[in-house]
C-alpha positions as CSV (number, residue, x, y, z in Angstrom):
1,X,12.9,-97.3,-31.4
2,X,15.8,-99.0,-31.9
3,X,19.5,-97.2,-33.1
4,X,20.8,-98.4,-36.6
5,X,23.6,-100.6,-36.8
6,X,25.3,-100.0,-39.9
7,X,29.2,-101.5,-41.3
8,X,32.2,-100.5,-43.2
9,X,35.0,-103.2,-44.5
10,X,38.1,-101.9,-45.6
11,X,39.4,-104.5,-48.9
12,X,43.0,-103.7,-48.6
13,X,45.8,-105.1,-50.2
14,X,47.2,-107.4,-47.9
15,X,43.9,-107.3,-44.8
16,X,40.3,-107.0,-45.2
17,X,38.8,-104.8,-41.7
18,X,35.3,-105.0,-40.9
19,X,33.9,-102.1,-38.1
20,X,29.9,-102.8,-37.5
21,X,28.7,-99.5,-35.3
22,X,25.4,-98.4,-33.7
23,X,24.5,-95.3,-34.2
24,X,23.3,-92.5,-31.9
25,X,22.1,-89.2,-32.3
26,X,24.5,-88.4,-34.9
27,X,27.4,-90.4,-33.7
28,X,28.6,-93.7,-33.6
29,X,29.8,-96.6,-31.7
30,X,31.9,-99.4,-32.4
31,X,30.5,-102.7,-31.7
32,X,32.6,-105.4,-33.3
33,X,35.7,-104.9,-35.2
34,X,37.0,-107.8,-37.3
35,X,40.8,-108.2,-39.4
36,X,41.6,-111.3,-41.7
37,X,44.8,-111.9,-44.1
38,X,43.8,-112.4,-47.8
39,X,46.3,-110.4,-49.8
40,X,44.0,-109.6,-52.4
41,X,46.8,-108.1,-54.3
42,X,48.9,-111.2,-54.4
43,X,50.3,-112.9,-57.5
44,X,48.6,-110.5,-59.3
45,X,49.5,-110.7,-62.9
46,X,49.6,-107.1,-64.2
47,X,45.8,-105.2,-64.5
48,X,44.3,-109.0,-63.5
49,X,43.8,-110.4,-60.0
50,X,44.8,-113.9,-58.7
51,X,41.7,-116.7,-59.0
52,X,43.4,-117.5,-55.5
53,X,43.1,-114.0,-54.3
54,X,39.7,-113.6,-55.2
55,X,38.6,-116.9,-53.7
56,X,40.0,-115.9,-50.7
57,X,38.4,-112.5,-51.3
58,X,34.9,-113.8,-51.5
59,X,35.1,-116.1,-48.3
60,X,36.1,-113.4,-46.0
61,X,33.2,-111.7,-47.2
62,X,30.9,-114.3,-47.0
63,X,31.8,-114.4,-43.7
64,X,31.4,-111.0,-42.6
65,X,28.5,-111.1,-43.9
66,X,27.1,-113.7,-41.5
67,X,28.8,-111.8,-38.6
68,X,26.5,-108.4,-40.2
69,X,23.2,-110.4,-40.1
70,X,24.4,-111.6,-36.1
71,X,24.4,-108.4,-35.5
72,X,21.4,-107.0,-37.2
73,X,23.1,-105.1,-39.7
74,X,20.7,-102.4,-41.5
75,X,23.7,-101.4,-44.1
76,X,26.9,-101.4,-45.7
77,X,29.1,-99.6,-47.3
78,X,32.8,-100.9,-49.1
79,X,36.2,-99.3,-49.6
80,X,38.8,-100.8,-51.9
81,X,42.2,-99.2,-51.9
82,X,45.3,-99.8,-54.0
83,X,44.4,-103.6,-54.4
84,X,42.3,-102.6,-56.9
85,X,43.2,-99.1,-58.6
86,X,44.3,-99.7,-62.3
87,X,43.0,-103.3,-62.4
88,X,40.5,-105.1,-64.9
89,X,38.3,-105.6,-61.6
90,X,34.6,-105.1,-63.4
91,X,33.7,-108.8,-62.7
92,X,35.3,-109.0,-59.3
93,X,33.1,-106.1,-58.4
94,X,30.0,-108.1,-59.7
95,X,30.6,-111.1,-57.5
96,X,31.2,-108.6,-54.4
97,X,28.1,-106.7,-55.0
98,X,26.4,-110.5,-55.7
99,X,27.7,-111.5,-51.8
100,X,27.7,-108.2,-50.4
101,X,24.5,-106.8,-52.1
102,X,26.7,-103.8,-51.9
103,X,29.2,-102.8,-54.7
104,X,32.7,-101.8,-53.5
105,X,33.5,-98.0,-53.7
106,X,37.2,-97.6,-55.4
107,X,39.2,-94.4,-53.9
108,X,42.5,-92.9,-54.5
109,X,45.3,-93.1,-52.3
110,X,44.5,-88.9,-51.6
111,X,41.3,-90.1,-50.2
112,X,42.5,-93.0,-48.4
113,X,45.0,-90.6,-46.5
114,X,42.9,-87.9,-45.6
115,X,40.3,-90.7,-44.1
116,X,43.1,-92.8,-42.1
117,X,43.6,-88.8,-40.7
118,X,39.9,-88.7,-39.9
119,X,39.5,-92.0,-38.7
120,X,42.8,-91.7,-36.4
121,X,42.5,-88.1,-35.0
122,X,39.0,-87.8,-33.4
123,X,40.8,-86.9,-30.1
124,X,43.6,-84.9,-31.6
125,X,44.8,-82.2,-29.3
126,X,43.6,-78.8,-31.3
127,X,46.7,-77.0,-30.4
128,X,49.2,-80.3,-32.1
129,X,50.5,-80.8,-35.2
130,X,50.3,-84.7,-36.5
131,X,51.9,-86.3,-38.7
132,X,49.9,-89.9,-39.9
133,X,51.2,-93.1,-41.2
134,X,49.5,-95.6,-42.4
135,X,51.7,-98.7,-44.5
136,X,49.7,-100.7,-46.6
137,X,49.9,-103.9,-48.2
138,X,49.9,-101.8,-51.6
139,X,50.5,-98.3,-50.7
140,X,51.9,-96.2,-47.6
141,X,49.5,-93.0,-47.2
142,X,51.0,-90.3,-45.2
143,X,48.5,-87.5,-43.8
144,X,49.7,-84.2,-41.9
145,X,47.4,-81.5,-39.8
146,X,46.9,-80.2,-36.8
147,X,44.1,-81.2,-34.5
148,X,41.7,-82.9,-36.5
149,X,42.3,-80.3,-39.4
150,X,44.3,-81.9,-41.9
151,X,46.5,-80.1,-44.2
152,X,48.5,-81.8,-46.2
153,X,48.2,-85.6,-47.7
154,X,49.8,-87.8,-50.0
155,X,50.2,-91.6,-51.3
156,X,53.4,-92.9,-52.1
157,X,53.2,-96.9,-54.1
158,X,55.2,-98.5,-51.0
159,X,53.9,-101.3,-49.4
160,X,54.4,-104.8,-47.3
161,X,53.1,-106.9,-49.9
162,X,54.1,-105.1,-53.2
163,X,57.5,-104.8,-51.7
164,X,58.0,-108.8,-51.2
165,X,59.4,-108.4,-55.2
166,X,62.3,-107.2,-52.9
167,X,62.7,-111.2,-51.7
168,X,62.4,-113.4,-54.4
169,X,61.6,-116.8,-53.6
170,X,61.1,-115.9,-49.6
171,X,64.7,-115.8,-49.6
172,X,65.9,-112.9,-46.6
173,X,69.1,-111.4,-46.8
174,X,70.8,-108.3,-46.0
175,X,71.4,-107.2,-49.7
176,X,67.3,-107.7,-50.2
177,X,66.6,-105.8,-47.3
178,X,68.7,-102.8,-48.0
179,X,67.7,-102.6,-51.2
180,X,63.8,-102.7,-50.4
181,X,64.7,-100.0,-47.4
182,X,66.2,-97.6,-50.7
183,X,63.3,-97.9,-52.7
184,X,61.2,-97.4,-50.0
185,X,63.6,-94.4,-48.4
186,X,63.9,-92.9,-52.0
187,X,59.6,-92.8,-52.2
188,X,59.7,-91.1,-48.8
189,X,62.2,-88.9,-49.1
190,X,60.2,-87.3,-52.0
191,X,57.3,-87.5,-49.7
192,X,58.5,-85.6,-47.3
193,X,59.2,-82.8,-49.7
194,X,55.5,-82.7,-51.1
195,X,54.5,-82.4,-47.6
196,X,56.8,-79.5,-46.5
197,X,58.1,-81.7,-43.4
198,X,61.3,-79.2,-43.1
199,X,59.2,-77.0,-41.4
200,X,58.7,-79.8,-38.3
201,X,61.5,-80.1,-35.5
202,X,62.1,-82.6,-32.6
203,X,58.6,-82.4,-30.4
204,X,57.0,-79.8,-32.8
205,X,55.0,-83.0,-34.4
206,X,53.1,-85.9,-32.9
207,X,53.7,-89.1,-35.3
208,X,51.0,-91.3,-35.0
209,X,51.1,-94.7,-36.8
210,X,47.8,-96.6,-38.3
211,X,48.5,-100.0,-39.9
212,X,48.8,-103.7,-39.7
213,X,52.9,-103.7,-40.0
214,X,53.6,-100.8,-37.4
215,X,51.1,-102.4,-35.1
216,X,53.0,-106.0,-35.5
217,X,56.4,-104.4,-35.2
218,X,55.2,-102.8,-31.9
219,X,54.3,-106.1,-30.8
220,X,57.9,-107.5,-31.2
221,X,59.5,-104.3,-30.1
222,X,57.6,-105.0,-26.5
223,X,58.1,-108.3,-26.5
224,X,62.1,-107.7,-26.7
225,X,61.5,-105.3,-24.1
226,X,63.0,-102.8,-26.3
227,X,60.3,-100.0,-26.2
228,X,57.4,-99.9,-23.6
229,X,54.5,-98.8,-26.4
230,X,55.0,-97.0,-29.7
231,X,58.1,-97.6,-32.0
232,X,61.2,-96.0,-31.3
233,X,64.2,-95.2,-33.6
234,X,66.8,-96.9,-31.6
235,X,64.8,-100.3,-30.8
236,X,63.8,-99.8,-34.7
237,X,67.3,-99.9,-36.2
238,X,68.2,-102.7,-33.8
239,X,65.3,-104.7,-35.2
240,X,66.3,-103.8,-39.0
241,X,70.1,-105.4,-38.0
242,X,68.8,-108.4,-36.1
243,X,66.0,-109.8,-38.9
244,X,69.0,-110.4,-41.6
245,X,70.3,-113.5,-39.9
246,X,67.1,-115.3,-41.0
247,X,67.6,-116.8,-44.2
248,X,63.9,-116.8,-45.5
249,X,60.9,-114.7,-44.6
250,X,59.2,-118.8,-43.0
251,X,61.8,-118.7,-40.5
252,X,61.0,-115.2,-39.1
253,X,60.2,-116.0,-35.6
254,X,60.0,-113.4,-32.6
255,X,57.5,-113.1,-29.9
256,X,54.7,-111.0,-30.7
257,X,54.5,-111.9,-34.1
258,X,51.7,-113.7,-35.5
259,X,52.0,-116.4,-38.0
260,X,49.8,-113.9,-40.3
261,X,52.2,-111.5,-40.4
262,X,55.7,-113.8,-40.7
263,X,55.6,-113.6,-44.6
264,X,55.6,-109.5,-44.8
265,X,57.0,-108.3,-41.9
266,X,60.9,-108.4,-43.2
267,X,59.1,-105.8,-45.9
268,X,57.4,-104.5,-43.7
269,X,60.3,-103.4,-41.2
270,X,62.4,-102.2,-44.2
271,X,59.7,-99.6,-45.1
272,X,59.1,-98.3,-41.4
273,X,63.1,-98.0,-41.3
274,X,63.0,-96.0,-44.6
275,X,59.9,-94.1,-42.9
276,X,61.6,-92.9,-39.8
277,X,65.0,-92.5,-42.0
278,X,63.7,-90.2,-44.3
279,X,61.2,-87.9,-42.0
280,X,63.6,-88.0,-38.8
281,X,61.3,-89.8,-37.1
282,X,62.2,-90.4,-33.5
283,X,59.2,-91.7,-32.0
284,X,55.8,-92.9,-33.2
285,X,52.8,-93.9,-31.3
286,X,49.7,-96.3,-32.9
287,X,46.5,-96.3,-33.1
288,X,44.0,-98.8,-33.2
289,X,42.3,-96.6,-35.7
290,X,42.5,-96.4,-39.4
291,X,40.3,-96.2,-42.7
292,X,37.5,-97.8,-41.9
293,X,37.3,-95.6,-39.1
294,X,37.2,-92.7,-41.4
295,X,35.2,-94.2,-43.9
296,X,32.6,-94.3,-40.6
297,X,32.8,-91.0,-39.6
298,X,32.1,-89.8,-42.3
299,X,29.4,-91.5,-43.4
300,X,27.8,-90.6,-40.4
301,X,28.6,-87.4,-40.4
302,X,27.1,-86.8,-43.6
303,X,23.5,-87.1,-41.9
304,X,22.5,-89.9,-44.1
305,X,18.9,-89.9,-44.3
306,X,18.8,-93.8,-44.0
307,X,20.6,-93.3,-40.6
């Protein structure tokens, strides 16, 4: 008898994530992971999504579709995070379900955050405290626990693509930045409080980072040779100096960064300076792990009958 292969994708704001897993006797194991830009939350107008967006939407699916029936795909299941919470999404959710044959499942930003926990910490040292990050393109959810016990959890309406209203017209400067790192910072900052962070000092708390924009500023950070893994306060604030003398967010260019990520990572680096700024972050490590992890776990967890 053969295992079940089963999928989740992730519709975020800014990335859609596909994991397709076997599983085996009650656990699971990745197979193929897939990550494409459509920015499902661009341009949206209010409560109603972009025609563009949901084009764009629908293709990726398609596609991941064809890469479930490659791999002999038995089911499904969809998350949709804050690309879609408060919208007029009823016929979007049609056409998904139409492509998908599944209909996308809608969760808060509370849920999102206590998943990215789950789907980061499976080897979470029982005897740490963690503190987990995940930046969005629509929201930042922030998730504290120790071992693989979580806490505390929280979402705060940050993110790389909602936060391009920062840089009108792609234009870059320093006056745009600072003032999308003091929105950010302020959302943090009350973060912080809701989560009782005062109570963590110096090396009393692992930080781990789980997102698209910490993983690409890693990327540049090593490619500078200004931190070996992981993100780094120091090489952090030199980054947030040095990306100012760009003009717009087209001419960002540093090694490391793909051409996906030039249009939010100037966004994206003023949140994760507000981020370490606000919870005295010194040093964060990243995972390769995230929601769609969670979402996983869980569902495997569960003992679905089906699996």
């Amino acid at each position: 008898m053969t295992s079940p292969r089963v999928a989740v994708v992730d519709m975020g704001s800014n990335s859609f994530h596909l994991l397709i897993a076997e599983v085996q006797a009650g656990r699971w194991v990745p197979l193929k992971t897939a990550e494409r830009k459509v920015q499902l939350a661009a341009n949206r107008r209010g409560r109603t999504l972009c025609d563009k967006a949901i084009a764009r939407a629908l293709g990726c699916l398609r596609d991941y579709m064809s890469l479930l029936e490659a791999h002999d795909c038995g089911q499904l299941r969809i998350v949709a995070t804050a690309s879609l919470r408060g919208t007029d999404c009823d016929d979007f959710l049609t056409q998904v379900a139409a492509v998908c044959g599944v209909r996308p499942d809608i969760i808060s930003g509370e849920e999102e955050a206590a998943l990215v926990y789950r789907g980061v910490g499976a080897r979470f040292d029982d005897q740490r405290h963690y503190l987990v990050v995940d930046i969005g393109g629509g929201s930042t959810e922030i998730a504290l626990g120790c071992g693989q016990s979580l806490s505390a959890f929280c979402s705060v309406s940050v993110g790389c693509l909602s936060y391009l209203r920062y840089f009108p017209d792609d234009t870059l400067t320093a006056a745009a930045f600072h003032e999308a790192y003091d929105a950010a910072k302020g959302e943090f900052v009350a973060a912080a409080q809701r989560l009782g962070m005062n109570r963590f000092r110096g090396g009393d708390l692992t930080v781990v980072g789980s997102s698209g924009s910490l993983l690409a500023v890693e990327a540049v950070l090593r490619r500078l040779q200004l931190c070996e893994s992981g993100i780094s306060v120091a090489a952090l604030a030199w980054l947030a100096e040095d990306i100012t003398r760009f003009a717009t967010l087209g001419e960002l260019e540093y090694g490391g960064l793909s051409e996906d990520r030039r249009g939010v990572f100037a966004s994206g680096v003023a949140i994760v300076k507000a981020l370490f700024d606000s919870l005295a972050i010194e040093h964060m490590v990243l995972s390769q792990g995230g929601l769609r992890e969670g979402v996983m776990d869980r569902w495997v967890s569960q003992g679905d009958p089906g699996l």
